[in-house]
Every structure is written in structure tokens, then in C-alpha cells.
MDTraj code that builds the backbone (N, CA, C; nanometers):
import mdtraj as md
import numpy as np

residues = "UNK UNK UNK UNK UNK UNK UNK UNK UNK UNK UNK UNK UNK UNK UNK UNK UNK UNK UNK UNK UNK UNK UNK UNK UNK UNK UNK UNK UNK UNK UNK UNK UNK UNK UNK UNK UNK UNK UNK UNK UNK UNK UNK UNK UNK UNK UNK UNK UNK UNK UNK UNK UNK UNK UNK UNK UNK UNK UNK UNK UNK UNK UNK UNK UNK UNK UNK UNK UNK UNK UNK UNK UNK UNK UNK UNK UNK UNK UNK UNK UNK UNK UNK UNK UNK UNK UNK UNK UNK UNK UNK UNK UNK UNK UNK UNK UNK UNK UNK UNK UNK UNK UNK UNK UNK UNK UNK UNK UNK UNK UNK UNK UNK UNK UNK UNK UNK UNK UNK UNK UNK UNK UNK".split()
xyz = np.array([
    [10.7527, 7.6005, 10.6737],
    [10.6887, 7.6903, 10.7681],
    [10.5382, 7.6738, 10.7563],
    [10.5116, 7.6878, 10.8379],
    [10.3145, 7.6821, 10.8913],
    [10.2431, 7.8051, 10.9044],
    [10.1368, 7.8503, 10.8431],
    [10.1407, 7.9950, 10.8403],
    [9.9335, 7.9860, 10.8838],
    [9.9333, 8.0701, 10.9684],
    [9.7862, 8.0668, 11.0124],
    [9.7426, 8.1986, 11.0551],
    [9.6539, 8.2380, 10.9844],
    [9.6200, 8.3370, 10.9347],
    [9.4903, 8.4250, 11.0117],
    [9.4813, 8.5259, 11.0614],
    [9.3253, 8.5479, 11.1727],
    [9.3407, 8.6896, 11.1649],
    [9.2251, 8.7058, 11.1886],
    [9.1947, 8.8716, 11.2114],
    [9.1033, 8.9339, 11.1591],
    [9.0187, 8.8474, 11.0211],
    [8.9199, 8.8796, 10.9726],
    [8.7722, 8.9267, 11.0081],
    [8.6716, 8.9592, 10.8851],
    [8.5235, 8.9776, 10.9682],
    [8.4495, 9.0760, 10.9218],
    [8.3402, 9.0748, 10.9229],
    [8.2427, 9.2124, 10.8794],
    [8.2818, 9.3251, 10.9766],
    [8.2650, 9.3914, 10.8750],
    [8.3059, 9.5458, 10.9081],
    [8.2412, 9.6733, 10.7754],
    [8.1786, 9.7351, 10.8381],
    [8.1186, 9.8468, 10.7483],
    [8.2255, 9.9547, 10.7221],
    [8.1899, 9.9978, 10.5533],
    [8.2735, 10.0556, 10.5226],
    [8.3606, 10.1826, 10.5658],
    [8.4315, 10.2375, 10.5726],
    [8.5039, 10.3071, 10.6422],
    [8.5987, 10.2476, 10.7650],
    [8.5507, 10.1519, 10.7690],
    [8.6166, 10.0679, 10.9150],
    [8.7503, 10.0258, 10.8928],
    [8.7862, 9.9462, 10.9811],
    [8.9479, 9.9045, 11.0108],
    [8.9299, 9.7450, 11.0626],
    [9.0067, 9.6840, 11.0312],
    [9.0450, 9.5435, 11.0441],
    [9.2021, 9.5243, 11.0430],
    [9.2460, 9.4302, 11.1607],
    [9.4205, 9.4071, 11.1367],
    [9.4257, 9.2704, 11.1153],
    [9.4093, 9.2444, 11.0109],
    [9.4870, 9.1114, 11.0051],
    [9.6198, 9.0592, 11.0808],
    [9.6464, 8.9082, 11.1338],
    [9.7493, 8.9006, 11.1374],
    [9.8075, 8.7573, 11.1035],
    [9.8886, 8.6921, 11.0666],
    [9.9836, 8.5610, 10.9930],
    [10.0456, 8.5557, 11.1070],
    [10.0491, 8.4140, 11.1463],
    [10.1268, 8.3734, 11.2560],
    [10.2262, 8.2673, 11.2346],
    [10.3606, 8.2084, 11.2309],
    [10.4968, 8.1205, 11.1206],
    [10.5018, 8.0393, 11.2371],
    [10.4909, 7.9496, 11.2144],
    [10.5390, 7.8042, 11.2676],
    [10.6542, 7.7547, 11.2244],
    [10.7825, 7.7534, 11.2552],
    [10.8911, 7.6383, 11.2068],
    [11.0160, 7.7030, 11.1529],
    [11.0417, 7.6807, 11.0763],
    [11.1967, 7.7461, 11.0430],
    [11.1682, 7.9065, 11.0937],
    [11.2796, 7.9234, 11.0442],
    [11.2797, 8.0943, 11.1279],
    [11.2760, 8.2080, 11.0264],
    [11.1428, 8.2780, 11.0944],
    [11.0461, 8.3715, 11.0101],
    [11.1078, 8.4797, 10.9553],
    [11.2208, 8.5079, 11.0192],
    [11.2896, 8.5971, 10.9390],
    [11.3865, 8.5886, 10.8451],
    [11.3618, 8.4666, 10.7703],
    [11.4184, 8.3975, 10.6822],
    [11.3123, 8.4098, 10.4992],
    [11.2072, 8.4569, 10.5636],
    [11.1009, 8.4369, 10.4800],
    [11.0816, 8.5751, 10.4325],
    [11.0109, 8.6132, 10.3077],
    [11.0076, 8.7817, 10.2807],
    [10.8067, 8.7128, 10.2776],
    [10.7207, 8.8134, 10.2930],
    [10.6491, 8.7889, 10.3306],
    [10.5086, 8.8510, 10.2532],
    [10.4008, 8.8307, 10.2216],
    [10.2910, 8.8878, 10.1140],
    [10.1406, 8.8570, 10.1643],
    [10.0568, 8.9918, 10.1490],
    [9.9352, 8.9374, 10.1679],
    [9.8538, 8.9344, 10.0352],
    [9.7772, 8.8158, 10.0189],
    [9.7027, 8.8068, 9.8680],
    [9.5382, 8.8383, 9.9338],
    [9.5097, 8.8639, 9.8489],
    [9.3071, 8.8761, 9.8058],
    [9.2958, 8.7872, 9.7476],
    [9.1804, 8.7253, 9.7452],
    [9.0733, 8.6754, 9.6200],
    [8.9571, 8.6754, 9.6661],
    [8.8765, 8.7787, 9.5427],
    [8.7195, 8.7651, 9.5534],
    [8.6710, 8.6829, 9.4761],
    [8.5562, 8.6904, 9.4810],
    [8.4692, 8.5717, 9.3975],
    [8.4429, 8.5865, 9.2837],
    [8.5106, 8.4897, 9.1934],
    [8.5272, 8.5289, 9.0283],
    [8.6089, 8.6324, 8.9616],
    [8.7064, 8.5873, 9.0478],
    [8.8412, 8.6630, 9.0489],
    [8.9456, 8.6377, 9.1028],
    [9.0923, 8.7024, 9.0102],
    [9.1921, 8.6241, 9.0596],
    [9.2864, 8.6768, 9.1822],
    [9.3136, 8.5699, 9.2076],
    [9.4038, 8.6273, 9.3297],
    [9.4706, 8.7432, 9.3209],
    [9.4802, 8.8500, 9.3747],
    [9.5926, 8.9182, 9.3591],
    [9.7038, 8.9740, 9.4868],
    [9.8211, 9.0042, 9.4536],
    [9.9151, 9.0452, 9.5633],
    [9.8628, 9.1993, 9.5949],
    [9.8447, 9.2451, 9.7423],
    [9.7730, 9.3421, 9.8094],
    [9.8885, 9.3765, 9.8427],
    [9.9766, 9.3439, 9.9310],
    [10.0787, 9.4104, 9.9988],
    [10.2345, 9.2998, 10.0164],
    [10.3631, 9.3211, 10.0221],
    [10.4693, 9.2841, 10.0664],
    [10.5801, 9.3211, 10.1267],
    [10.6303, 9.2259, 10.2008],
    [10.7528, 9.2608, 10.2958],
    [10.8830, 9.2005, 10.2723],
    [10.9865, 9.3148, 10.3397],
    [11.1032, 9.2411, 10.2922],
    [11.1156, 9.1173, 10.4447],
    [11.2347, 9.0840, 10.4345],
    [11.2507, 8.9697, 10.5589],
    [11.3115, 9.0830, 10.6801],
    [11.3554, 9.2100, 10.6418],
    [11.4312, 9.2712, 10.7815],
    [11.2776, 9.3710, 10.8317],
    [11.1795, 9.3973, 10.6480],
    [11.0929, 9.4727, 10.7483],
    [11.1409, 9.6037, 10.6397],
    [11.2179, 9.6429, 10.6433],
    [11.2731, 9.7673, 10.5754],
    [11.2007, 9.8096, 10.4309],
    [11.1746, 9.6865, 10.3484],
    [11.1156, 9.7383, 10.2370],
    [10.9439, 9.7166, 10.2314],
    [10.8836, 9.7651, 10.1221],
    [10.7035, 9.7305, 10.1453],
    [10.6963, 9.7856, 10.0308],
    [10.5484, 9.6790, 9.9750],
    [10.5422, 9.6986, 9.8200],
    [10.3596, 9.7075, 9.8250],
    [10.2790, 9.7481, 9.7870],
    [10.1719, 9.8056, 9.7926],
    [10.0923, 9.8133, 9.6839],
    [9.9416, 9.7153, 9.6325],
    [9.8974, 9.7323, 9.5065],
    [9.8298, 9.8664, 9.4874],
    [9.8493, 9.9034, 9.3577],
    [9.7779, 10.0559, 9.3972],
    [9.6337, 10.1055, 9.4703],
    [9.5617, 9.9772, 9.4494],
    [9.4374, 10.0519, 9.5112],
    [9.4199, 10.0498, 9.6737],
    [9.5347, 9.9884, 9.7150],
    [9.5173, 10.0192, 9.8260],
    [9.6479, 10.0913, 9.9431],
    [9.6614, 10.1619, 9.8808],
    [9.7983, 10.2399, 9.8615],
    [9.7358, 10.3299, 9.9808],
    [9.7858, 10.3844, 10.0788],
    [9.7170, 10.4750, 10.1787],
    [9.6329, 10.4649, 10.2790],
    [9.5950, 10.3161, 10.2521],
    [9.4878, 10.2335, 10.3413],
    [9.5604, 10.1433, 10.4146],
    [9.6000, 10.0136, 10.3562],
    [9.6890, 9.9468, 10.3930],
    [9.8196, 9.9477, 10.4711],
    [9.8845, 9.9439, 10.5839],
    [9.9862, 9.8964, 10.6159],
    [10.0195, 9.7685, 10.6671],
    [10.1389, 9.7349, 10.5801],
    [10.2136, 9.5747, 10.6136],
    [10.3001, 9.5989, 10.7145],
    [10.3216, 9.5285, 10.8455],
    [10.4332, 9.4949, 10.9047],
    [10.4723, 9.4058, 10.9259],
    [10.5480, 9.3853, 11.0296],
    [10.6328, 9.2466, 11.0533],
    [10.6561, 9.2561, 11.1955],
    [10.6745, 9.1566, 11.2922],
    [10.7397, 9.1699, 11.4016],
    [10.8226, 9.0054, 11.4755],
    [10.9538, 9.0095, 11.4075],
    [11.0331, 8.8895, 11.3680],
    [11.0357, 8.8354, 11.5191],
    [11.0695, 8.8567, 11.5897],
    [11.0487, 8.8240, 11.7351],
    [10.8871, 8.7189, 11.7925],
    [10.8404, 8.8274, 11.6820],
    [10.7229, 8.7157, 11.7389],
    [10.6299, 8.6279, 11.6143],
    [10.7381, 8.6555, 11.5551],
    [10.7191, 8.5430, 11.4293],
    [10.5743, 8.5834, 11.3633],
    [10.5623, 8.7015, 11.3583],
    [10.3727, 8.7616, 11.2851],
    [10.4418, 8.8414, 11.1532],
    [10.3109, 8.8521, 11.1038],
    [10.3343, 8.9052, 11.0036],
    [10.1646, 9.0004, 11.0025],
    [10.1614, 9.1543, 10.9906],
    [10.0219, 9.2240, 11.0212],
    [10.0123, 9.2977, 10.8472],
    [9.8461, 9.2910, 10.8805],
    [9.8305, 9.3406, 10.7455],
    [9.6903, 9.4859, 10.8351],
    [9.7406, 9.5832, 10.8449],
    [9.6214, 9.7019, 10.8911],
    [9.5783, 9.7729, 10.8017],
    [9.4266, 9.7115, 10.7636],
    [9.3945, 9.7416, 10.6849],
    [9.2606, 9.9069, 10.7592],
    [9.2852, 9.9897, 10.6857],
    [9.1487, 10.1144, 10.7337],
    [9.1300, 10.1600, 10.5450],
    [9.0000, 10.2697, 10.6027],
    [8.9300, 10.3000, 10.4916],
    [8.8554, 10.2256, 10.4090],
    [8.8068, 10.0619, 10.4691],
    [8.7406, 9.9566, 10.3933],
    [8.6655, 10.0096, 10.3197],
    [8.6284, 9.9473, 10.1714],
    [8.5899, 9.9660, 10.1040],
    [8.4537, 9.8525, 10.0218],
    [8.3718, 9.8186, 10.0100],
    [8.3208, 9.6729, 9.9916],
    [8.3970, 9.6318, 9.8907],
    [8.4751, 9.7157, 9.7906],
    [8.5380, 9.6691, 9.6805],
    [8.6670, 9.5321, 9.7743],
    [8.6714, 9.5705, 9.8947],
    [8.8095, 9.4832, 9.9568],
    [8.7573, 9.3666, 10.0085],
    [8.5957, 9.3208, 9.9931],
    [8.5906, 9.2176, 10.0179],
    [8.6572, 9.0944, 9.9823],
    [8.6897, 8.9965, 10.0152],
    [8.7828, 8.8931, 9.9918],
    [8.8369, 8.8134, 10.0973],
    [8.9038, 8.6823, 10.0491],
    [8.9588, 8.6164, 10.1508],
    [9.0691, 8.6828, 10.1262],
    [9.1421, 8.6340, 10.2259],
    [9.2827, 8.7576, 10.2331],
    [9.4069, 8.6194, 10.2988],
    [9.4921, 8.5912, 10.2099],
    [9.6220, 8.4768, 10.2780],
    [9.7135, 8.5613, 10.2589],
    [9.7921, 8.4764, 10.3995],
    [9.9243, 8.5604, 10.3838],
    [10.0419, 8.4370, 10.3154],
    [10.1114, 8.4790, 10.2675],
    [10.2568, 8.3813, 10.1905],
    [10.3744, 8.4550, 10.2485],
    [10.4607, 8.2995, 10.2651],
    [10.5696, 8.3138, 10.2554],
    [10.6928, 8.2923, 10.1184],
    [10.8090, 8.3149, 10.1112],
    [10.8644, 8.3208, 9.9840],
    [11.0490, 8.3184, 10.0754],
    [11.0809, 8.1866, 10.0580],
    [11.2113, 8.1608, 10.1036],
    [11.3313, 8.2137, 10.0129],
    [11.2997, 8.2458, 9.8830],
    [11.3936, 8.2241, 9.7606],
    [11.4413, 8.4073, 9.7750],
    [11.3925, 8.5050, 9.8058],
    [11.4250, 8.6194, 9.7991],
    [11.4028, 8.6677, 9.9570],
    [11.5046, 8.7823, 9.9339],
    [11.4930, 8.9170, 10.0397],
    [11.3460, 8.9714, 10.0602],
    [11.3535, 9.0085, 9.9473],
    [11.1952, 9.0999, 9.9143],
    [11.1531, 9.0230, 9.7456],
    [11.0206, 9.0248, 9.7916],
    [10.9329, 8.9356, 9.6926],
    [10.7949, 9.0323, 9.5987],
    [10.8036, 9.0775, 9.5374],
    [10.6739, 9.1775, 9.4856],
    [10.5912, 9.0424, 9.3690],
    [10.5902, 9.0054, 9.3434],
    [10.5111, 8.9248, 9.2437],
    [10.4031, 8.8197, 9.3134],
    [10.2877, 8.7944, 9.2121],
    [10.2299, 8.7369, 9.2272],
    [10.2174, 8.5588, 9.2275],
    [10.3818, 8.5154, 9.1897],
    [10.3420, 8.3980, 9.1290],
    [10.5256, 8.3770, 9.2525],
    [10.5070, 8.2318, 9.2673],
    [10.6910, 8.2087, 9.3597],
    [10.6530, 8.1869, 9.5097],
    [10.5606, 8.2422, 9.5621],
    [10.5506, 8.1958, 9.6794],
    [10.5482, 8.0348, 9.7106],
    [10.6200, 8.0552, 9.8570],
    [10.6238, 7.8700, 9.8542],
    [10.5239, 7.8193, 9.9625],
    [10.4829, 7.9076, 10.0183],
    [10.3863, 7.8470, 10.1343],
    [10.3029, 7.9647, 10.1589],
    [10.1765, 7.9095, 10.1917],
    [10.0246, 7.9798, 10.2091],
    [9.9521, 7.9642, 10.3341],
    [9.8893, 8.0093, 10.3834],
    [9.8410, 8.0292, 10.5101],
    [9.6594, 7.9643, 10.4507],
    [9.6123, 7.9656, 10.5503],
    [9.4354, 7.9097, 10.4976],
    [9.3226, 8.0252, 10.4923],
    [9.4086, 8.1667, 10.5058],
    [9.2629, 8.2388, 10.4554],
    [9.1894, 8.2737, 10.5668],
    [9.1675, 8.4297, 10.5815],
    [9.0659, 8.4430, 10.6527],
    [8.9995, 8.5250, 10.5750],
    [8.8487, 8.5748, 10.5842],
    [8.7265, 8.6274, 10.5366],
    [8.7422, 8.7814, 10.5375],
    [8.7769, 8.8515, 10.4743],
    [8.7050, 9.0102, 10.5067],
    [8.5832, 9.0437, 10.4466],
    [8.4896, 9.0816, 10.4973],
    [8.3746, 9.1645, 10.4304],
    [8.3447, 9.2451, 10.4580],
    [8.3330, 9.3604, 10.3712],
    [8.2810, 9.5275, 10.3759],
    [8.1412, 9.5690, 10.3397],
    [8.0666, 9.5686, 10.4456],
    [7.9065, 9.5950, 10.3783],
    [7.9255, 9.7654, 10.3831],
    [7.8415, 9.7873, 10.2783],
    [7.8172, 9.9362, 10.2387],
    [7.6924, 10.0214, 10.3110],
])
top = md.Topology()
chain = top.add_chain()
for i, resn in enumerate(residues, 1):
    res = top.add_residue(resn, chain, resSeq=i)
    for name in ("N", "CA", "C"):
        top.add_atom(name, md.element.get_by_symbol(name[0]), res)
traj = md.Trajectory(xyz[None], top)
């Protein structure tokens, strides 16, 4: 699967940004689905995940209340709505896919990566 990733961009804090992952190729609802961070001089980490029907969602704590993950299998996306920016959420932000499970919470197993788009939160 081909995964391409958009929605990023400056945005002052308090603001809202929707990311969204777009699946090329086998069929997306085959895939359980994750959005990662990484800031600068720092490691990646898992922000949010989905199961493959949509039904389950897994959430790192700090952005627990801010964040919602969806899915919409039909049109092969995968959304990450992010509000309440924070500059702490600056980061590139990829979305992964993960063929091997239903629902995927970990940081490490994903089999395919998208190229990243930019968020930045000026204060």
C-alpha cells in the first residue's frame, strides 16, 4: 500500500488542523492504521490508532481530548483532527499502516509509512 499524507501547516496555538492519509493499493480496510510525531531531537512517537473496522482508537496521553482519529474505508483515508494545538505538537506527523493486526497500539511493527507532513504551532 502507498500512503500519502497532507493536511499540515502553521497554525497558532489554540488552532485546529485535520490531517489526512490517503492508501493506494491493496484494500485499506485490510490495514489497522496509526499516526506518529517526530520532533527535532526526538523520537518518534505513536499519537493516535485505529482499528481496520474503525470501532477501536488508542490515544497517547498528551493528547487525549484534542485529538481525534478516524477512518473512512470507502474512501480509502485515514483523518487525524487535531484542535487545542499546542507548540509542544510541533512535528512531522506520518501516518502507518500495519497489515499483521486488527488493531495495532505500539510503536514499533508497522509495515508501511506515508512521507510526512509538517505541523507547526507558534505560540
Amino acid at each position: 500500500v502507498q500512503l500519502q499524507a497532507s493536511g499540515g501547516g502553521l497554525v497558532q496555538a489554540g488552532g485546529s488542523l485535520r490531517l489526512s492519509c490517503a492508501a493506494s493499493g491493496r484494500t485499506f480496510s485490510a490495514y489497522a492504521m496509526g499516526w506518529f510525531r517526530q520532533a527535532p531531537g526526538k523520537e518518534r512517537e505513536l499519537v493516535a490508532a485505529i482499528s481496520r473496522s474503525g470501532g477501536r482508537t488508542y490515544y497517547e496521553d498528551s493528547v487525549k481530548g484534542r485529538f481525534t482519529i478516524s477512518r473512512d474505508n470507502a474512501k480509502n483515508t485515514v483523518y487525524l483532527q487535531m484542535s487545542s494545538l499546542k507548540p509542544e505538537d510541533t512535528a512531522v506527523y506520518y501516518c502507518a499502516a500495519d497489515i499483521n493486526h486488527a488493531f495495532w497500539a505500539a510503536t514499533t511493527g508497522y509495515d508501511y509509512w506515508g512521507q510526512g507532513t509538517q505541523v507547526t504551532v507558534s505560540s
